[in-house]
C-alpha positions as CSV (number, residue, x, y, z in Angstrom):
1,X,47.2,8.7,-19.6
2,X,47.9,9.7,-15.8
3,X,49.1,12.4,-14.8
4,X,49.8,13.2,-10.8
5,X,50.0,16.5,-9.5
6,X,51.2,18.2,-6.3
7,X,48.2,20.5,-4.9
8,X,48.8,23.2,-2.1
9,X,45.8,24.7,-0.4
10,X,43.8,21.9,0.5
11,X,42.9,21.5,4.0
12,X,40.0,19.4,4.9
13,X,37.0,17.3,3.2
14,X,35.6,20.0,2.0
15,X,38.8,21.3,0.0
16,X,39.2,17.7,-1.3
17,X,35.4,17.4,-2.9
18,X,36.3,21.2,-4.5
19,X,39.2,19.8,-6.3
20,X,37.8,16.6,-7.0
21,X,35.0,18.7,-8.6
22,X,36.5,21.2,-10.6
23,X,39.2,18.8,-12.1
24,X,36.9,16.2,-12.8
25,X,34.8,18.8,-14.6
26,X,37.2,19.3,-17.0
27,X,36.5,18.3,-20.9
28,X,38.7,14.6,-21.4
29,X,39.6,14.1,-17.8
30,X,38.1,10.8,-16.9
31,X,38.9,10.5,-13.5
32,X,40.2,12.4,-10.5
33,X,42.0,10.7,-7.3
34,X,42.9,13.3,-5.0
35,X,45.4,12.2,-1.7
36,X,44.5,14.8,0.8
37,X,47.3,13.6,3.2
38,X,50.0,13.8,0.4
39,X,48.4,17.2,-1.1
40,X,48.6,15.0,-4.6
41,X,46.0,14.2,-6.9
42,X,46.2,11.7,-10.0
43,X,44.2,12.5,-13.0
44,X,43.5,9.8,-15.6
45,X,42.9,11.6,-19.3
46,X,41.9,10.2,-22.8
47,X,43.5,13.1,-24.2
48,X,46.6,15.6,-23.3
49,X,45.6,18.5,-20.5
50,X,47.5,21.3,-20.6
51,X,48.3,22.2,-17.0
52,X,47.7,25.9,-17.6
53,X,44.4,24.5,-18.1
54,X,44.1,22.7,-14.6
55,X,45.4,26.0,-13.0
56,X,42.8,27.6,-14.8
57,X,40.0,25.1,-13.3
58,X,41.3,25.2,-9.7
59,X,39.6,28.5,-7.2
60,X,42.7,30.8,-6.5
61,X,43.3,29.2,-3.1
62,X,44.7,26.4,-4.8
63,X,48.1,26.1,-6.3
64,X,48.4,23.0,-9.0
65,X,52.4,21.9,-10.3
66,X,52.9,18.8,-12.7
67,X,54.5,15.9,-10.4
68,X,54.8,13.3,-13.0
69,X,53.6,11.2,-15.9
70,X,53.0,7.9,-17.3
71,X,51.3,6.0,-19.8
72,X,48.5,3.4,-18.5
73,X,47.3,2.2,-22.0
74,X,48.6,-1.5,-21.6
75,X,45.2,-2.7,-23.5
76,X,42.3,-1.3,-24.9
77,X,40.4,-4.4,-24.2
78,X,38.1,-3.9,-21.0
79,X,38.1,-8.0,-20.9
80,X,42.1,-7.2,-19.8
81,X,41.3,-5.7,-16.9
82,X,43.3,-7.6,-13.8
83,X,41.4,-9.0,-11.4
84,X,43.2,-7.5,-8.8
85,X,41.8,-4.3,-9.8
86,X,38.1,-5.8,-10.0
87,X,38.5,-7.0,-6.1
88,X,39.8,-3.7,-4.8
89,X,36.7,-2.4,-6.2
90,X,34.5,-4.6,-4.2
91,X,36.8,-4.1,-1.7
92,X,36.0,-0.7,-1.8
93,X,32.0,-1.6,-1.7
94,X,32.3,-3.7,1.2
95,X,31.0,-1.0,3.8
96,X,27.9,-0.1,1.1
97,X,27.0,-4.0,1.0
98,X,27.5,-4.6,4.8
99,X,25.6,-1.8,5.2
100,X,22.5,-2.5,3.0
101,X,22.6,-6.6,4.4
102,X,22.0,-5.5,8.1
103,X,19.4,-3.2,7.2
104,X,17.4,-5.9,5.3
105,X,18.4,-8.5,8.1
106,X,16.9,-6.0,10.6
107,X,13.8,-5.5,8.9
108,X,13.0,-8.8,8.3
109,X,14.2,-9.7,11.8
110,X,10.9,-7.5,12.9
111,X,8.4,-9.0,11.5
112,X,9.6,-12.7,10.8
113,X,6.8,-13.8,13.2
114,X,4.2,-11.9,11.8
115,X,5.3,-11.2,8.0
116,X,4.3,-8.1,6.4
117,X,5.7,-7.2,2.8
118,X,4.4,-3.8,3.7
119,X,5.9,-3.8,6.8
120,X,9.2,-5.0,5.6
121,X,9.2,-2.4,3.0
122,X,8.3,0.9,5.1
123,X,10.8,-0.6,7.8
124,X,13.7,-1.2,5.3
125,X,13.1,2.3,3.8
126,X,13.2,3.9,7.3
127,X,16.2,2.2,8.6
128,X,17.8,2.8,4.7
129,X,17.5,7.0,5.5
130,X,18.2,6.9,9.0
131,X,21.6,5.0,8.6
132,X,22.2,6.7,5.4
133,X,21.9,9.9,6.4
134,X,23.7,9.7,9.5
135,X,27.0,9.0,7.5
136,X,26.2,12.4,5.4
137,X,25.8,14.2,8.8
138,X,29.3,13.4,9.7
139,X,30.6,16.2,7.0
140,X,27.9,18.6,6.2
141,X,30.4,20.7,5.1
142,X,32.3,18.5,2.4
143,X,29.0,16.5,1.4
144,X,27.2,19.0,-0.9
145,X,30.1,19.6,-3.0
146,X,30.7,15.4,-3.3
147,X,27.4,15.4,-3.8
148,X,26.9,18.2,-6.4
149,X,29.2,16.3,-8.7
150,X,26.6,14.1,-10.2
151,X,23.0,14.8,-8.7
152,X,21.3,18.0,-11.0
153,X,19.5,19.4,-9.0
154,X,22.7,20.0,-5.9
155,X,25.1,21.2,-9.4
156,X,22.0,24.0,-10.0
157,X,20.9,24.8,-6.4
158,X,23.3,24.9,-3.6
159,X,21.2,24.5,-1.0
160,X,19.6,21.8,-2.4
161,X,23.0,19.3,-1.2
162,X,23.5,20.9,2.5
163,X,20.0,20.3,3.0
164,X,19.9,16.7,1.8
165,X,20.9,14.8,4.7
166,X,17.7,16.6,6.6
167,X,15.4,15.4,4.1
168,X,16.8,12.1,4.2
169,X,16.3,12.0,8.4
170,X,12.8,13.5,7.8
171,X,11.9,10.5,5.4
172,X,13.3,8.2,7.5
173,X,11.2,9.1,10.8
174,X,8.1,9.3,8.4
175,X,8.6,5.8,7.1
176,X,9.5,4.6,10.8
177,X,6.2,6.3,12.8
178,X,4.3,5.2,9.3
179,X,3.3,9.6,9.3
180,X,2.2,10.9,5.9
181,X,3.5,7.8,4.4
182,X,2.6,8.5,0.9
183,X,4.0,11.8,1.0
184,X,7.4,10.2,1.9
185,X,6.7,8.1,-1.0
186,X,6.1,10.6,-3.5
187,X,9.3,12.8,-2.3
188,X,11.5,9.1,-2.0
189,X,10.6,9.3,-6.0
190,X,11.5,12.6,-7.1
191,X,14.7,12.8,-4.7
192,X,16.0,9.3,-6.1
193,X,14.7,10.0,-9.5
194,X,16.5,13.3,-10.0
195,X,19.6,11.8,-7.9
196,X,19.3,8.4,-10.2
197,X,19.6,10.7,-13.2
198,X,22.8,12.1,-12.7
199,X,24.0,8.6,-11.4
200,X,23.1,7.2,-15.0
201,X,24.9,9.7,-16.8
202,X,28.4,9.5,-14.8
203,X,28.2,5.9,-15.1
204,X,27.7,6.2,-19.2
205,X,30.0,8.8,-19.0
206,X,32.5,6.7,-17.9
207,X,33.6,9.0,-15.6
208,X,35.0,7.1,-12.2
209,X,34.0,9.8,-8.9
210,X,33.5,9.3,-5.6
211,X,29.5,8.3,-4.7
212,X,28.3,10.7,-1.6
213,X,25.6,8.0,-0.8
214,X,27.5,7.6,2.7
215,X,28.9,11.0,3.0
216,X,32.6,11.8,2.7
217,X,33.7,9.4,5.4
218,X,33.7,6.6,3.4
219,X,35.8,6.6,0.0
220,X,33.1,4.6,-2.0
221,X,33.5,4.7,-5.7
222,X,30.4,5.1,-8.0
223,X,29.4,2.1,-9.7
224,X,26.2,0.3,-10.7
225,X,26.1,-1.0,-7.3
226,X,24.7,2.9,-6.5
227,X,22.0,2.8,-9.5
228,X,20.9,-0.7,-7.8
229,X,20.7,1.0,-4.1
230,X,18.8,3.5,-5.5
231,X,16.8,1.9,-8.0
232,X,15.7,-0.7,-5.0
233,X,13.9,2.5,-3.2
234,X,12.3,3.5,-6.2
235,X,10.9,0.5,-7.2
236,X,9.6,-0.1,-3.5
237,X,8.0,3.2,-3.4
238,X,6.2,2.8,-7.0
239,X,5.0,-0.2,-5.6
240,X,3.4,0.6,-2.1
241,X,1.9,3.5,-4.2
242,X,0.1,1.0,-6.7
243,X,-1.2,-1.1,-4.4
């Protein structure tokens, strides 16, 4: 079922990811699509929401009222699912693909006349924080909450999210001026692990939110295509540590 609601209170980014936060939150509420310029947000449910209980959810500066509803249920084959729908979603991936083919391109690009699979690996790490991170530093203020929705370690410790996009800028440089290199290593694996994590469990949980990998700027949706960006580092950093 979907279920659109009219939502008062909301201001900016940062009021967007709160909503999108505490309604996705809730127990049977699969999915949370929140219009910011239309103060609307469309929940998709597997079961019936009472909206006392979305009032409930919401901080006091928000005001929640039922809009409308309909039933979306046409199959429960996934095979069904129109194609359409499958090319808005890569549609929607476009900038996160773009983005990840002109870092590679660029790291190869510097050392294609003297090839170093070392050197291809630190460079495409370096580049991979730097550009990354710079999209998170456009909304410091609405990332950690986007960002709290599916890392652990941001949902226990606050902190942990507005200070992400530093950490990621820090690696970056270390990777770039090859400084302390297999520290950077070490901290790419336990800030993609524990990130990786929660990226597993939304994804098994079915549970369609926006990814925070490129800050709030872009609307990306979380898919595999976000374990695979991640699970990329990981794997380069296990293996420049082994050998």
């Amino acid at each position: 079922m979907k279920h659109t609601y009219k939502i008062t209170g909301m201001t900016c980014n940062n009021c967007k990811a709160s909503v999108e936060k505490h309604l996705g939150n809730i127990d049977h509420v699969t999915n949370v699509t929140i219009n910011l310029d239309e103060g609307e947000a469309e929940l998709t449910m597997d079961e019936h929401v009472e909206t006392r209980i979305l009032k409930h959810a919401l901080p006091e500066k928000y005001s929640l009222t039922e809009k409308q509803e309909r039933n979306v249920f046409a199959s429960s084959n996934a095979s069904a699912i129109p194609a359409e729908e499958e090319k808005t979603k890569l549609q929607q991936l476009k900038p996160l693909l773009l983005i990840i083919f002109y870092i590679a391109t660029a790291s190869i690009l510097l050392h294609y006349d003297n090839w170093s699979w070392k050197d291809f690996m630190l460079d495409f790490m370096g580049l991979f924080y730097i550009v990354f991170s710079f999209f998170k530093m456009l909304d410091l203020k609405g990332f950690p909450e986007s960002f709290s929705m599916y890392d652990p370690l941001a949902k226990q410790v606050p902190a942990y999210g507005k200070l992400y996009p530093f950490i990621e800028t820090a690696l970056g440089i270390m990777f770039l001026m090859r400084f302390q290199v297999n520290i950077a290593l070490i901290v790419t694996l336990v800030v993609l692990g524990v990130t990786t994590i929660g990226v597993t469990k939304t994804l098994l949980d079915k549970k369609a939110i926006q990814c925070a990998c490129l800050g709030t700027a872009l609307k990306l949706p979380m898919t595999e295509a976000t374990f695979i960006e991640n699970a990329i580092m990981i794997v380069m950093a296990s293996l420049m540590l082994i050998f």
